[in-house]
Structures are given as C-alpha cells and as structure tokens.
C-alpha positions as CSV (number, residue, x, y, z in Angstrom):
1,X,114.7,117.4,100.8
2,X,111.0,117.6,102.1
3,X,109.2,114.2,101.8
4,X,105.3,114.2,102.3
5,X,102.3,111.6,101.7
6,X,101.8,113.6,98.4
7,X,105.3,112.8,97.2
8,X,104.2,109.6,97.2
9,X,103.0,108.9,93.2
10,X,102.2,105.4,94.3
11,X,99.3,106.8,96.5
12,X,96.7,109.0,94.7
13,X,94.9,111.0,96.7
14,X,91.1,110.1,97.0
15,X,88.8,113.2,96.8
16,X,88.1,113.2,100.1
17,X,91.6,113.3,100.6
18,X,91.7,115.9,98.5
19,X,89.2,118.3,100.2
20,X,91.0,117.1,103.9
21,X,93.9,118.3,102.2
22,X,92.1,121.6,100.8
23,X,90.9,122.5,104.1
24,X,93.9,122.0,105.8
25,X,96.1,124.5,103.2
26,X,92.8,126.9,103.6
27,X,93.2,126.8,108.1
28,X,96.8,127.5,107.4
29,X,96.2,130.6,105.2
30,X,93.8,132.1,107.8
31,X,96.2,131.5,111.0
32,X,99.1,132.6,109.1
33,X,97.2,136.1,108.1
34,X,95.9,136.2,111.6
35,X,98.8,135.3,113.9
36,X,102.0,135.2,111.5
37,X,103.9,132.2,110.0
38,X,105.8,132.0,113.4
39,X,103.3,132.1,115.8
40,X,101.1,129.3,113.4
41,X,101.6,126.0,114.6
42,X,100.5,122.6,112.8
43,X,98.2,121.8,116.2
44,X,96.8,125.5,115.2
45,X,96.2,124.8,111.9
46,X,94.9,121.2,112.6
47,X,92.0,122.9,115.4
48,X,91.0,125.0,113.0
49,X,90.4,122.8,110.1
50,X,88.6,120.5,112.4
51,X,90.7,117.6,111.7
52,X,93.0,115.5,114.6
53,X,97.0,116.8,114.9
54,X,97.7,113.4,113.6
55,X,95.9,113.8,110.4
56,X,97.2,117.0,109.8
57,X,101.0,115.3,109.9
58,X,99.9,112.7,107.8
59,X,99.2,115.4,105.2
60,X,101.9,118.1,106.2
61,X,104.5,116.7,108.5
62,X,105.9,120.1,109.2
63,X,104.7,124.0,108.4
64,X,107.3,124.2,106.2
65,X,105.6,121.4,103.9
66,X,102.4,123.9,103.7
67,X,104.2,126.8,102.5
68,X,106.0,124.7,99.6
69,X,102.3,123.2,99.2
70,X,101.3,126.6,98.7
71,X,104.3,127.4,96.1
72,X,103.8,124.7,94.0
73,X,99.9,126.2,94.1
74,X,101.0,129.4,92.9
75,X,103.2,128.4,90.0
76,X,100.1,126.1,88.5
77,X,98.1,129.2,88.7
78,X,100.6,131.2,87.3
79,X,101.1,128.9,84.2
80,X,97.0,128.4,83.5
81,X,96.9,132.3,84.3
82,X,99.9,133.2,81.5
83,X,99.2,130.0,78.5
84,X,96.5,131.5,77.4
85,X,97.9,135.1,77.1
86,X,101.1,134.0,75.7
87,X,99.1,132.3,72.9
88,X,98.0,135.5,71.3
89,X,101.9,137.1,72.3
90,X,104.8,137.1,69.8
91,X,107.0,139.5,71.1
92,X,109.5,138.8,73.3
93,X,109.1,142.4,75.4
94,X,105.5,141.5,75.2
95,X,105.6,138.0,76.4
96,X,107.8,139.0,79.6
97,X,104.8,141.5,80.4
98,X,102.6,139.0,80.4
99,X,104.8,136.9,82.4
100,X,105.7,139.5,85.1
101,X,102.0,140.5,85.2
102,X,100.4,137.5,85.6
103,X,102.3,136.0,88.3
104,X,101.6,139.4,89.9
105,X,98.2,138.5,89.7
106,X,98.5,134.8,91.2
107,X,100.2,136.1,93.8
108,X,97.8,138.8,94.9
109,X,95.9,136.2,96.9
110,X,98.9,135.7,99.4
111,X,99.5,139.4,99.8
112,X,98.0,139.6,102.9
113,X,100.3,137.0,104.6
114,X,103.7,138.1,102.4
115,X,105.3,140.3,105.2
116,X,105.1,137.4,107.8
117,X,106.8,134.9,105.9
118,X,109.4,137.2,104.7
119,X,111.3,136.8,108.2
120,X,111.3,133.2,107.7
121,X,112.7,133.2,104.1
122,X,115.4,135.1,104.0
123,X,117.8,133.5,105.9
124,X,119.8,131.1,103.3
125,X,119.3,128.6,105.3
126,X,115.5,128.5,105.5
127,X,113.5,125.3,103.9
128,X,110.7,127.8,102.6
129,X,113.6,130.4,101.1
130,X,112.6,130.3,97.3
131,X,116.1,129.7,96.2
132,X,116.6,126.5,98.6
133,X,116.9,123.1,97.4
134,X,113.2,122.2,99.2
135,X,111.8,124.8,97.2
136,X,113.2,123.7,94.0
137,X,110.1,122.7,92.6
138,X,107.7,125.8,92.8
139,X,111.4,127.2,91.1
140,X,111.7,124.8,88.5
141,X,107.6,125.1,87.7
142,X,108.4,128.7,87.3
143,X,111.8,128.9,85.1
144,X,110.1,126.1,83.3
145,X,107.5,129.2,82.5
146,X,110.2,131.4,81.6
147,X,111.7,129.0,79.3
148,X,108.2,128.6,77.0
149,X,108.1,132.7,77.0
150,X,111.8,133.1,75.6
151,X,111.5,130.1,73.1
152,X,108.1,131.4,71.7
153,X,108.9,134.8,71.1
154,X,109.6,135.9,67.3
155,X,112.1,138.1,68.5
156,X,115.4,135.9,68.8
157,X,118.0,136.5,71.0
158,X,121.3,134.8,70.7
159,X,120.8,131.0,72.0
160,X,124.0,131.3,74.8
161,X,121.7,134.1,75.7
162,X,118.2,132.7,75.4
163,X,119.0,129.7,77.4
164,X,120.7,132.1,80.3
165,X,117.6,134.4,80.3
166,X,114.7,131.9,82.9
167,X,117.3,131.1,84.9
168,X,118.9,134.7,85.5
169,X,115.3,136.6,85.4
170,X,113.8,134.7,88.1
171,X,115.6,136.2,90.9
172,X,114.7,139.2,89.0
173,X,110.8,138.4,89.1
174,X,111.6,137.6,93.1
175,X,113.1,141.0,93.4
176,X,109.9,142.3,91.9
177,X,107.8,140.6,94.1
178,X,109.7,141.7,96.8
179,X,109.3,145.7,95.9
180,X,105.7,144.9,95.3
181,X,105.0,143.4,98.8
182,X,106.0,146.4,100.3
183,X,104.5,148.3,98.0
184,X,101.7,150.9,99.7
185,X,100.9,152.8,96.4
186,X,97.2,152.8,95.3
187,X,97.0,149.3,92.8
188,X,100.7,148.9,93.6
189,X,100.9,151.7,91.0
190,X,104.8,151.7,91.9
191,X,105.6,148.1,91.3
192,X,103.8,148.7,87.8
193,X,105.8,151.4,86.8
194,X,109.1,149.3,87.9
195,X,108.2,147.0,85.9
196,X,107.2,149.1,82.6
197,X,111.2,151.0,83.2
198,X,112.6,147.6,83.2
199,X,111.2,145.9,80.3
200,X,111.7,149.6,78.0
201,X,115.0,149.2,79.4
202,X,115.4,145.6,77.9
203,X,113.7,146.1,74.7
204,X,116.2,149.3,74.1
205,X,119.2,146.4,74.8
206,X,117.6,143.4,73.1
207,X,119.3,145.1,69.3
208,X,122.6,145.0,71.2
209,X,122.7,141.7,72.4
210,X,124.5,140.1,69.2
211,X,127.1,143.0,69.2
212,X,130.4,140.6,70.1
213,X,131.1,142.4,73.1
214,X,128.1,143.7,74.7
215,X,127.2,139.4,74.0
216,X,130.2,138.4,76.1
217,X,129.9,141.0,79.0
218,X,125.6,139.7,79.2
219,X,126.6,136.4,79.2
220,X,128.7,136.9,82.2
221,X,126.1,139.1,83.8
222,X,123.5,136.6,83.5
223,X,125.0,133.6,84.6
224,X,126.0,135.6,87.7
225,X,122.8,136.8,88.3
226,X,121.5,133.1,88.3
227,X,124.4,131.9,90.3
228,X,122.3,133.1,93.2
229,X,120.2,129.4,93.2
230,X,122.1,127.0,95.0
C-alpha cells in the first residue's frame, strides 16, 4: 500500500503546503496531457512546477502517488457534484442518473489525459489500476456514493440486493467510463444514450427483483460482477 506525507494525519498540511502541493498535481496534469503518463517523470513534473526533485518526493514519492492523488480528487468532486442533486431525487432509476451523470461530469476534466493512462491501468497488476488495493480509497469514496443513492431511494429493492448493488455497479460505472473515453460522438452523445438503454433496462427489472427466482439468479450475478475488486 502507497504511503505519502499526506497519509500522515499527524502532519496537517500548512497552506503553503497546500498550494506546493496544488501546483505540483496541476505540472503533472499538463506533462501527462503533453507527453503521456509514461514519458512524465517526477524530475518532469518537479521542473515544471518550479519546485526542487526533492520537494516533489517529499509530496509524491512516486507518479503513481499523483494519479491516486488525482482519484481521491475526483471522487470529492463527484460526491459535492451529486449531494445536492440526490437531495431533490427519490427514485431509485432517477438517483442512478444522477449518479452516472455527475461523475461523467467530474471526470470530463481528465479527458484529455484518459487514453494515456489507460495503458498503465489495465494490467492487474498496476498500482493506479482502479480495482487495486492502492487505489482502494478513490474506490471506497465512490461505492460509499453508491451506497447513499441505493439507501435513499423510495423505491426499495430487496436488502440482499440493495446491499450487493455499489459494490457490483461500480465496475459497471468503470465500464462506462471506459466507452465514454473513447467515445468521438458530438457531446459523447453515444455514452449518453448507453447509459439512458441501461438504466430503462433496470427500471423494466427492478418489479422483478423480489420474484424468488429471478432474486436468487441477481444475487449471484451481482456478487460475481463485484468479485472483480480484489
């Protein structure tokens, strides 16, 4: 497991700190759109941001600590970018929309850089794969999201099933994010409509879901689904 200054709860970070940090993340973001994660090197990054090699160790030992940096970013802007829409939600259809959308929307900002780190994540074995135990995390900020939509939607599900739903839909909303990085379409119009067949597709099921057999055979499919995360 990744272990950084910023693990550290005993050290704060002042706000200078903060902003060395900030620009740091920001010089990373440029060389990865510029050159690729693989050709982006912490000496890079550290020229750039106009700070010694040393320093920028001190805050990110490794290129692999920015991108979880940049993870755990994403998630906190996906939350404060969905809480405020799931407020006015009830429906649990609905509430997935706004899920699925908003992270969409968070994660429009690292478009540009999305096919370069795709190489580097899909081995298993990679430390920035989102399924890997370094990027547990940035996961569990994320299924932690999930679990508020299911639980405050006025359309029940069956518990075995609620509680197997974040788990087994977040390698769907990877999936998703997947189609939609390679997605050329004007406004990623594809992506959208995906998305729009899938969730029609779910709310058709959701009456089915406390039949005793179609219950059983779900159950298994989900936990399957999730047995994906390691």
């Amino acid at each position: 497991m990744f272990s950084s200054e910023k693990d550290n709860p005993q050290k704060p970070l002042t706000p200078k700190a903060e902003a060395t940090r900030a620009r740091i993340r920001d010089a990373a973001m440029a060389s990865f759109v510029e050159r690729g994660y693989p050709d982006t090197t912490i000496r890079l990054i550290a020229k750039e941001a106009g700070v010694s090699v040393g320093n920028a160790y001190y805050y990110f030992p490794s290129k692999e600590h920015l991108v979880q940096d940049l993870y755990d970013q994403q998630q906190r802007d996906h939350g404060d970018a969905a809480r405020p829409r799931l407020a006015g939600t009830t429906g649990l259809v609905d509430r997935l929309r706004v899920f699925f959308e908003t992270g969409l929307e968070t994660v429009s900002a690292y478009r540009a850089v999305a096919p370069g780190f795709l190489s580097a994540m899909v081995s298993p074995d990679s430390p920035i794969n989102p399924l890997s135990v370094e990027s547990s995390p940035a996961r569990d900020m994320t299924i932690g999201l999930l679990k508020e939509v299911v639980e405050g939607a006025s359309h029940r599900v069956p518990d075995d099933i609620a509680e197997r739903l974040p788990a087994a839909i977040f390698p769907m909303y990877l999936a998703l994010i997947l189609r939609w990085t390679y997605d050329e379409s004007p406004d990623q119009a594809k992506t959208a409509r995906l998305l729009d067949t899938g969730l029609r597709l779910f709310a058709v099921a959701l009456p089915f879901l406390r039949v005793p057999g179609v219950r059983g055979v779900t159950r298994d499919l989900l936990d399957q689904i999730a047995d994906v995360r390691p």
